[in-house]
C-alpha positions in Angstrom: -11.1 -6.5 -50.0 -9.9 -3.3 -51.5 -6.4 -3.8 -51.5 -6.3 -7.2 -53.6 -7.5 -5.4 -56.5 -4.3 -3.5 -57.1 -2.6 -5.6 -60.0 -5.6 -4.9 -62.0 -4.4 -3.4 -65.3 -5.0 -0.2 -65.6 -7.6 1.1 -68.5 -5.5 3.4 -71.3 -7.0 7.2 -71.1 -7.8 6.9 -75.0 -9.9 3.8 -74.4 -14.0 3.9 -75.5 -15.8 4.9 -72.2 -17.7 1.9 -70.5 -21.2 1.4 -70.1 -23.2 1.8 -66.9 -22.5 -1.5 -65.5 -18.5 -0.8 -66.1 -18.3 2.6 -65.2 -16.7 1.7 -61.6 -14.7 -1.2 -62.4 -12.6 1.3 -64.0 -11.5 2.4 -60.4 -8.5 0.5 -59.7 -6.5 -1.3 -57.1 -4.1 2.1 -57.0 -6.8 4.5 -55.8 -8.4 1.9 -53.3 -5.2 1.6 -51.6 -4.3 5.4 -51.7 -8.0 5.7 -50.3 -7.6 3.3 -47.3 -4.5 5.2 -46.3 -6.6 8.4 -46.6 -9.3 6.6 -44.3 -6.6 5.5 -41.7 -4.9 8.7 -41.9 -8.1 10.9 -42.0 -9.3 9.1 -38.7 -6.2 10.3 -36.9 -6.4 13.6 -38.4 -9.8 14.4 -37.6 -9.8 13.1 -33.7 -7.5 16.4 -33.2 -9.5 18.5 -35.3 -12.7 17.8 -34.0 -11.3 18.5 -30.3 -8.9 21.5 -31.6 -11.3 24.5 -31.0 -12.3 23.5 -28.1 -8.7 23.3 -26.8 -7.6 26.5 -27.9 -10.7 28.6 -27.4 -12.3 27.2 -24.2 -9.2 25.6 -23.1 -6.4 28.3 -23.6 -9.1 30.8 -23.7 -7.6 32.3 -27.6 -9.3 35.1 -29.3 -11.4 35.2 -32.4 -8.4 36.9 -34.0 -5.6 34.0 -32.2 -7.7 31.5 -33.4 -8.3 32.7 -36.3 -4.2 33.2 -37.1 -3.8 29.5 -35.6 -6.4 28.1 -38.0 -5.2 29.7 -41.2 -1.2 28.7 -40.4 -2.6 25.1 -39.7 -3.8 25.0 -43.9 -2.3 28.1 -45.6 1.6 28.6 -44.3 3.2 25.8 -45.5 1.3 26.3 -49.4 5.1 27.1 -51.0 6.1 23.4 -49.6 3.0 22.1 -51.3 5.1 23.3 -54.3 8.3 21.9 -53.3 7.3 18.6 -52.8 5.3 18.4 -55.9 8.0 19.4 -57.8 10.7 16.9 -56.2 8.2 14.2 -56.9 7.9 15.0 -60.2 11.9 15.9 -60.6 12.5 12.0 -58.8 9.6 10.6 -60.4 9.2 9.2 -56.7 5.5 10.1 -56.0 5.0 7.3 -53.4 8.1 8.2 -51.5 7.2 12.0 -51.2 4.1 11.2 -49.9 4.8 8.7 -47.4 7.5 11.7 -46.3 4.5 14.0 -45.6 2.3 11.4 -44.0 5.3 10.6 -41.7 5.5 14.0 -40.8 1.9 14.6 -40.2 2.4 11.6 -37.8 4.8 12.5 -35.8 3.2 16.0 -35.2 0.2 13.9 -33.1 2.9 13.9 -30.7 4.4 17.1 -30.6 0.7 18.4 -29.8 1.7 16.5 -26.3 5.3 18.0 -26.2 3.7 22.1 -27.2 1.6 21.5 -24.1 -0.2 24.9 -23.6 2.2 27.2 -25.4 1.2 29.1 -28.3 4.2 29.3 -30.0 5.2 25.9 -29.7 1.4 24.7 -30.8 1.8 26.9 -34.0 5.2 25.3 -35.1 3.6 21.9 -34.1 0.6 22.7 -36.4 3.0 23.8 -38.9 5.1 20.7 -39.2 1.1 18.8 -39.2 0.2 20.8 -41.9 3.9 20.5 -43.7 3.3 16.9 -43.9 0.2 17.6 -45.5 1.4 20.1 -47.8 3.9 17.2 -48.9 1.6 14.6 -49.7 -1.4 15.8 -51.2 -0.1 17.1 -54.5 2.2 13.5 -54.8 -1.1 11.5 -53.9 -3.7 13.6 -56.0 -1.0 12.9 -59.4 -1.3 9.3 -58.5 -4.9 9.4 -58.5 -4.9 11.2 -61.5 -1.8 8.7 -63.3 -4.0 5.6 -62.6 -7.6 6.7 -63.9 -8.1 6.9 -67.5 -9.8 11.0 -68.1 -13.3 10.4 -68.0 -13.4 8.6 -65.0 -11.6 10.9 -63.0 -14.3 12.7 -61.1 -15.7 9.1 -60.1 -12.0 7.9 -58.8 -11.8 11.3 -57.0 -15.4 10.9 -55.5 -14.9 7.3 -54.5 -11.2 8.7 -52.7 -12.8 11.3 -51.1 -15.5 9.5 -49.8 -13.3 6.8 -48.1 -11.4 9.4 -47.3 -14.9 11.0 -45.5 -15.3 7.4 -43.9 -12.1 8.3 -41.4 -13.4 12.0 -41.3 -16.8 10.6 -39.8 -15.0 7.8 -37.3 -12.5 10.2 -36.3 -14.4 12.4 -34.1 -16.3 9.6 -32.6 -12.7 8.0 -31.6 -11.4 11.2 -30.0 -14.9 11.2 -28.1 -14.6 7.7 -27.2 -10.5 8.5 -26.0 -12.1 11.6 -24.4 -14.4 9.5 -22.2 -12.2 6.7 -21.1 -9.5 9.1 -20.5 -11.2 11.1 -18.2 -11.3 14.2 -20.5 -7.2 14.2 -21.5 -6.3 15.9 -24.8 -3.2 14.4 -24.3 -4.6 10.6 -24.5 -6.3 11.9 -27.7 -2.9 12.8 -29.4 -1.2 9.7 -28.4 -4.0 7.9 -29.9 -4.1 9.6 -33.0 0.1 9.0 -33.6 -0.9 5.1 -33.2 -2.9 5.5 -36.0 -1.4 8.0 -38.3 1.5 5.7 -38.1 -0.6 2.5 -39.2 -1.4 5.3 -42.5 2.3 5.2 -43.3 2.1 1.4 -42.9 -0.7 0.8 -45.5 0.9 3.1 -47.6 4.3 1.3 -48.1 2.7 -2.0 -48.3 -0.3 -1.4 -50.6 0.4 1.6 -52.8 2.0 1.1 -56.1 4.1 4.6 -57.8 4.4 4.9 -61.2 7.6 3.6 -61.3 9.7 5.5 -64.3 13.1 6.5 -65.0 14.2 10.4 -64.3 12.7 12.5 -67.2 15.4 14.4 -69.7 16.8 17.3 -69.0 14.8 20.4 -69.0 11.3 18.7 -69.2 11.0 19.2 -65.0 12.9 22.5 -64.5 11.8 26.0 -62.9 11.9 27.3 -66.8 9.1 24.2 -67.5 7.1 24.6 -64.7 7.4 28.4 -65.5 6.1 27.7 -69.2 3.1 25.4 -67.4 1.8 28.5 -65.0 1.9 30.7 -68.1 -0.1 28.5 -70.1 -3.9 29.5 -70.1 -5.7 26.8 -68.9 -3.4 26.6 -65.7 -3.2 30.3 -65.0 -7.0 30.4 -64.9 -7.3 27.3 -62.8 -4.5 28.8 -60.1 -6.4 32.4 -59.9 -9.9 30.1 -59.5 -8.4 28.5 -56.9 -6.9 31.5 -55.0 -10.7 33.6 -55.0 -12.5 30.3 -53.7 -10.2 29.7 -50.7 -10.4 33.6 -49.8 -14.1 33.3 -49.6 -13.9 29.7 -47.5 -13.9 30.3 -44.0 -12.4 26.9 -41.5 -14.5 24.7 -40.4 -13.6 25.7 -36.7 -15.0 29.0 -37.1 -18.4 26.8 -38.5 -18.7 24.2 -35.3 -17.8 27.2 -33.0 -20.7 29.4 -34.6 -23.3 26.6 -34.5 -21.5 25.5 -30.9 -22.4 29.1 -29.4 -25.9 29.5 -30.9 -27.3 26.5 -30.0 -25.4 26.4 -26.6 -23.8 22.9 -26.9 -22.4 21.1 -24.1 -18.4 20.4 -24.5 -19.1 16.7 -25.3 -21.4 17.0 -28.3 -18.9 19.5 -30.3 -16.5 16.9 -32.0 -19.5 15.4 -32.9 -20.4 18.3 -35.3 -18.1 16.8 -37.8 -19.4 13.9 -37.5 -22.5 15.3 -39.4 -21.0 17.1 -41.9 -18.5 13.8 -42.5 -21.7 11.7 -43.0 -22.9 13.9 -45.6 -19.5 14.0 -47.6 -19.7 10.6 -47.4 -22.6 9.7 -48.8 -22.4 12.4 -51.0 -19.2 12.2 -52.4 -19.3 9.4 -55.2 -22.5 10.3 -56.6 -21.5 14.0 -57.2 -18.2 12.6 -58.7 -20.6 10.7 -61.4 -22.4 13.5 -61.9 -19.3 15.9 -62.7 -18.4 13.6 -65.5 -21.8 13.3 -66.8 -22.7 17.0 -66.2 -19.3 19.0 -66.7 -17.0 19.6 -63.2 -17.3 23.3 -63.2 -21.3 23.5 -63.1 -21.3 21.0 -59.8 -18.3 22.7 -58.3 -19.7 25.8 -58.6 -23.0 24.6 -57.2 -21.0 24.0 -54.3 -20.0 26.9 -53.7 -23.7 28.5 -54.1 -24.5 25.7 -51.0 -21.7 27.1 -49.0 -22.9 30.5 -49.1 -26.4 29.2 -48.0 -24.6 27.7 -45.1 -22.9 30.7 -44.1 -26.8 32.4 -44.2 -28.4 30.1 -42.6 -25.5 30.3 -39.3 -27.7 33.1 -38.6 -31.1 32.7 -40.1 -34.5 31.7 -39.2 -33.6 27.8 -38.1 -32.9 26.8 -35.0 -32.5 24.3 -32.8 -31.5 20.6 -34.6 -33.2 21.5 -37.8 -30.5 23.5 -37.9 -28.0 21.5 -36.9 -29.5 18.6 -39.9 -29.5 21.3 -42.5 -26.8 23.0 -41.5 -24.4 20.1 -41.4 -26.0 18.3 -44.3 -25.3 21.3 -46.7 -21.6 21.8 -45.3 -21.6 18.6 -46.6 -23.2 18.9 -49.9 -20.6 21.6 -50.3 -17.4 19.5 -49.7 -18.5 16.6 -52.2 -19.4 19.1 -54.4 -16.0 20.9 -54.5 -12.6 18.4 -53.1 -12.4 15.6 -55.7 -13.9 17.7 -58.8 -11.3 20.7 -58.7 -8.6 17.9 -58.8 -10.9 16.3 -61.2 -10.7 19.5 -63.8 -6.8 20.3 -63.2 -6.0 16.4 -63.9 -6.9 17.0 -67.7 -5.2 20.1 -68.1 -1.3 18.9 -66.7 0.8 17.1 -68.6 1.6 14.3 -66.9 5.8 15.1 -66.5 4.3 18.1 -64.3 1.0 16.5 -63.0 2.1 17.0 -59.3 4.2 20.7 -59.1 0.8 21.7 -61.0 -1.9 20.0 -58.7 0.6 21.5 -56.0 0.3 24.9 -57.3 -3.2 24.8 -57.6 -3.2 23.8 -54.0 -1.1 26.6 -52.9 -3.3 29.0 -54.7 -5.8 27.9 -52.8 -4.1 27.3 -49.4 -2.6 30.6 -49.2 -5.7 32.4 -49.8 -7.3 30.2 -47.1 -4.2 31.4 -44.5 -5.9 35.2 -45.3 -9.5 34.6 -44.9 -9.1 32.9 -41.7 -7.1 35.8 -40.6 -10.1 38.3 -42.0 -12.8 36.3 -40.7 -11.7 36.8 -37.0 -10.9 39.9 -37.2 -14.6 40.8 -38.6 -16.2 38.7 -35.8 -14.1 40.2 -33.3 -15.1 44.2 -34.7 -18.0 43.6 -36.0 -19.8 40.2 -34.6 -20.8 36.8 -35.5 -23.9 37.6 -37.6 -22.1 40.4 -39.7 -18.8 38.1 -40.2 -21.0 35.2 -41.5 -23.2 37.4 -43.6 -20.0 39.1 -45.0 -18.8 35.5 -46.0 -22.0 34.5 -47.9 -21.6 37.6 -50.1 -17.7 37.0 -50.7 -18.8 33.1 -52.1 -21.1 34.7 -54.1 -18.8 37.4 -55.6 -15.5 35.1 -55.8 -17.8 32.2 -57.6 -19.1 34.9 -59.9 -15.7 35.6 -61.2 -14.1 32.2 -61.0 -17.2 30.7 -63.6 -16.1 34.3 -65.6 -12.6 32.6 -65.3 -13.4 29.0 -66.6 -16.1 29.6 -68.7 -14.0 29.9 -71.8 -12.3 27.0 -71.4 -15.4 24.7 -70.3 -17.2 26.0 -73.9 -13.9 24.8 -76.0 -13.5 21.4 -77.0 -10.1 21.2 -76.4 -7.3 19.0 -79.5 -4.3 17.0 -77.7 -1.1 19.4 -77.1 1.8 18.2 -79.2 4.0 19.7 -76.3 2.6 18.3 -73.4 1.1 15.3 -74.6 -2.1 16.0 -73.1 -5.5 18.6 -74.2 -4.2 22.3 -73.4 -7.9 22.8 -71.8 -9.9 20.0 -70.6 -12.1 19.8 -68.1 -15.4 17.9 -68.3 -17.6 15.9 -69.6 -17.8 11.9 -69.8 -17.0 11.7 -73.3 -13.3 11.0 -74.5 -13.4 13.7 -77.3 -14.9 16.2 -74.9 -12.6 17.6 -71.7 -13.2 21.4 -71.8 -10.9 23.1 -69.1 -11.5 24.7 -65.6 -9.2 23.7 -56.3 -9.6 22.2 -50.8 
C-alpha cells in the first residue's frame, strides 16, 4: 500500500501550504518507502538490542563501567564516519547507494555477533562495524527525507518516518522473545534471525527507494573549504554545539531497562519487553508531535522533550513503583523520543543548503553521537562510585542544565524570520513554524 505511492510528484518547497485535509498527502511515495526499510531494518536491529544487556551484563557478567564503554562505542565511535559518508553522498550525489552501503553493513554485523562469541574484543569491533553501517546511512537517508518534503511539512514526514520506524522498534523485541523461546534461550538463533531480516531492509531499499538522481555538482561547491564555510555559518554552528550538550546529558537506553530491570526485580524473559513499551509510545506518539512542531515551532517541542527525559531519569528512583512505574516510566521515555528524533532533523533540514544537506545532517549527528560515546562512559563510572540513585539524579540535573543552554543557543535564531540565502539557495536560519514565510532556525 505504501510503496505504490512513490511516483507521486513531489510538492515544490515554495508551494502555498495545504489545508487540514491535505496536510499528509503531502507525504510522498519517497519517505513511505525509506520508512518501510526503517521498519524492516529497525525490527532486526532492535531484537539484538533488546537482548544485548542482558548478554553482556548477566551473561558475560560486564561491569557498569564495561558496559558502559561497550554501549557508548556501539553509537558514538564511528560519529567521524557519519561525516564521511555524508559527505561522499553529497560529493557522488549517490544518496541511495551510500545508504544501502551502511544498511549492508549493519546486516552483516547480525552475524558477526555469532562469530565474536563471548570475546569482548571481538564484540566491540562487531558493534563497531553495526554501528559503522549506521553511521553510513542515516545522514544519506535523513537528506532524502529532507529532498522530498517541501519545508513546512518536514516535521510531519519526519514524525510519520519515525513512527514506522517505531513500528519495527516495537515488533522487534517481541521477535527476539519469540526466537528466544523456540530456540531454547540461544542468542545465537536471535542473530541469525535478525541477518535474515536486515537483509530483506537492503532488499526493499533497492527496489522501492528512489535517489535524487543529479549529475556531480561543480567544482568547489562540495569540497572540505565548503563544508568548512557551512560549519562556520551561524545557524549550523549553533545547531552542531545543541546537538553535542543534549547527547552528553542522554544516558543509553540499556542503562534505562537495566535500572528499571533491577528495581523492580524482573525475570530474564520480561526484559526485551521493556522496549516494547517505550516503542509503543514513540509510535503512537511520533506523528502527532511531528504536526505539532510545524504548527508550534520545533525547538519549543524538542525542548519539551528533553524536560520529559529528565522526569524520567527522576522518577528511576522516585516514589512509583511497581507497574505504575513501569506505564509511566516507559510512556514518558517515549514521550521523549517523539519529541526529539524527527524534529532535530526537522530544524537542521531548513538550515542546509541542499548541495550539503547530508555532510551537514551528518555533522549534526556526530555532534551528537560523540557526546553520547562520553556520557555513556560517565554514566557508568558514577553508578559504579557513587550508585544507581546518585547516577540517575546526576542525569536529570545535566538535561536540565544542557537544555538550558541549548534554548540559550537557538533562541536567536527561532525569534528571526529568516530571507532566502543568495549563496546557498536556501534561508540562512530556519527552523519552525508551518508557514512558508516563517522558518526561524535551531539533533538522536
Amino acid at each position: 500500500m505504501y510503496l505504490s505511492t512513490i511516483g507521486r510528484r513531489r510538492l515544490p518547497t515554495d508551494s502555498p501550504v495545504p489545508g487540514p485535509r491535505g496536510r499528509w498527502t503531502v507525504i510522498g511515495g519517497n519517505v513511505l518507502a525509506l520508512g518501510t526499510v526503517s521498519l524492516v531494518t529497525d525490527v532486526s536491529a532492535e531484537m539484538v538490542t533488546a537482548v544485548l544487556p542482558l548478554y553482556l551484563v548477566l551473561g558475560l557478567q560486564l561491569s557498569p563501567v564495561a558496559y558502559g564503554a561497550l554501549d557508548g562505542l556501539n553509537t558514538g565511535a564511528t560519529a567521524l564516519l557519519r561525516v564521511v559518508g555524508g559527505y561522499l553522498a553529497d560529493r557522488v550525489s549517490r544518496r541511495k547507494a551510500v545508504a544501502g552501503a551502511g544498511y549492508g553493513l549493519s546486516a552483516l554485523a547480525k552475524l558477526g555477533l555469532v562469530a565474536a562469541g563471548g570475546s569482548v574484543t571481538s564484540l566491540g569491533i562487531v558493534l563497531t562495524a553495526d554501528r559503522a553501517g549506521k553511521g553510513l546511512r542515516t545522514a544519506p537517508r535523513d537528506a532524502l527525507i529532507t529532498l522530498s518534503t517541501p519545508e513546512h511539512a518536514l516535521g510531519r514526514a519526519f514524525g510519520v518516518h519515525r513512527a514506522m520506524d517505531s513500528i519495527g522498534a516495537f515488533a522487534g523485541p517481541l521477535v527476539a522473545l519469540a526466537v528466544l523461546t523456540a530456540a531454547g534461550q540461544s542468542f545465537e538463533a536471535v542473530f541469525v534471525t535478525s541477518f535474515c531480516i536486515a537483509a530483506l531492509g537492503v532488499l526493499v531499499l533497492f527496489l522501492f527507494v528512489r535517489d535524487r538522481r543529479e549529475a556531480r555538482p561543480p567544482a568547489g561547491t562540495v569540497s572540505p573549504r565548503a563544508v568548512g564555510r557551512l560549519v562556520r555559518t551561524a545557524p549550523v554552528r549553533r545547531l552542531v554545539c545543541a546537538a553535542g550538550l543534549l547527547g552528553l546529558a542522554t544516558v543509553g537506553d540499556g542503562f534505562v531497562y537495566l535500572l528499571l530491570q533491577r528495581r523492580e526485580s524482573l525475570s530474564v524473559g520480561w526484559f526485551p519487553l521493556l522496549a516494547v513499551g517505550t516503542s509503543l509510545s514513540y509510535l503512537l506518539l511520533a506523528a502527532p508531535l511531528g504536526a505539532l512542531a510545524d504548527r508550534v515551532g520545533r525547538l519549543p517541542v524538542m525542548l519539551g522533550g528533553y524536560g520529559v527525559l529528565a522526569l524520567v531519569y527522576l522518577l528511576l528512583h522516585g516514589p512509583l513503583d511497581g507497574p505504575a512505574l513501569l506505564v509511566t516510566v516507559l510512556f514518558l521515555y517515549g514521550l521523549f523520543y517523539a519529541s526529539t528524533e524527527g524534529v532535530l532533523m526537522a530544524l537542521a533540514g531548513p538550515v542546509l543548503p541542499e548541495r550539503l544537506r547530508t555532510t551537514g545532517i551528518a555533522l549534526i549527528q556526530s555532534g551528537q553521537a560523540l557526546a553520547y560515546l562520553g556520557s555513556s562512559v560517565l554514566f557508568g563510572l558514577a553508578w559504579q562510585a557513587w550508585g544507581a540513585a546518585a547516577a540517575s539524579r546526576g542525569a536529570a540535573v545535566a538535561v536540565v542544565v544542557t537544555g538550558t543552554a541549548t534554548a540559550l543557543l537557538l533562541a536567536p535564531s527561532a525569534r528571526r524570520t529568516p530571507e532566502r540565502s543568495p549563496a546557498t539557495g536556501s534561508s540562512p536560519t530556519a527552523q519552525g513554524s508551518p508557514a512558508p514565510d516563517e522558518r526561524p532556525g535551531s539533533s538522536s
